[in-house]
N, C-alpha and C positions, 0 to 999 in steps of 0.2 A: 711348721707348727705356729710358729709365729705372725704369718700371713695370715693364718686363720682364726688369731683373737686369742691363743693358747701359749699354757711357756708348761715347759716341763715343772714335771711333780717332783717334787720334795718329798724325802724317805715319809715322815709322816704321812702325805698326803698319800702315797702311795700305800703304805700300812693303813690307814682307814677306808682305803680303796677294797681294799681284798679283804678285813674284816667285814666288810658292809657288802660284799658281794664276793661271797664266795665260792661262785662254779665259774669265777675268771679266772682265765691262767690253765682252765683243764682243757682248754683244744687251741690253747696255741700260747708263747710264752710272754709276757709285760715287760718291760724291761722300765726302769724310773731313771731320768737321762738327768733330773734335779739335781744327784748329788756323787761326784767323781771321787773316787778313793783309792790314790794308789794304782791310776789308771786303768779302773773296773765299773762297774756300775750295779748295783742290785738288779734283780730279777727274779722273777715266779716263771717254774717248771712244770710239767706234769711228770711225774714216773710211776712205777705200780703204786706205789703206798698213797697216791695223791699229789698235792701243791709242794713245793720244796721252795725256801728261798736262799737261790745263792748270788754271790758274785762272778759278772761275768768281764772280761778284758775290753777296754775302748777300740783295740785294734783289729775285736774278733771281725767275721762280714756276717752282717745283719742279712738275711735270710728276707726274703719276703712275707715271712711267717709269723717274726716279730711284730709286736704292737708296741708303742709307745706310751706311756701313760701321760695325756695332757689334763691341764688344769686351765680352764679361764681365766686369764687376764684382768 
């Protein structure tokens, strides 16, 4: 991320992310690497009811499925 002019999103940045655009998150999950808590990090699901945001563990294995949410430098 960082090779590429980007640093990870900050909870905010990432909460006006997904207000400002919200069908992200419904075909694959975001993850915000900005801000560690307690060894987890926020993220956006999809499940029936729609978007969900929970916490998920720094130790889980990232999937190839995940997106990272970057912010420009």
């Amino acid at each position: 991320m960082d090779v590429e002019g980007f640093r990870p999103a900050q909870p905010i940045e990432f909460l006006t992310f997904l207000a400002k655009n919200p069908s992200e998150g419904l075909n694959y999950p975001i993850i915000c690497l900005g801000h560690i808590w307690n060894d987890t990090v926020p993220g956006v699901w999809k499940n029936q009811a729609g978007r969900w945001l929970a916490f998920n563990s720094c130790k889980a294995a990232w999937s190839g499925g995940y997106r990272f949410l970057g912010v420009r430098k």
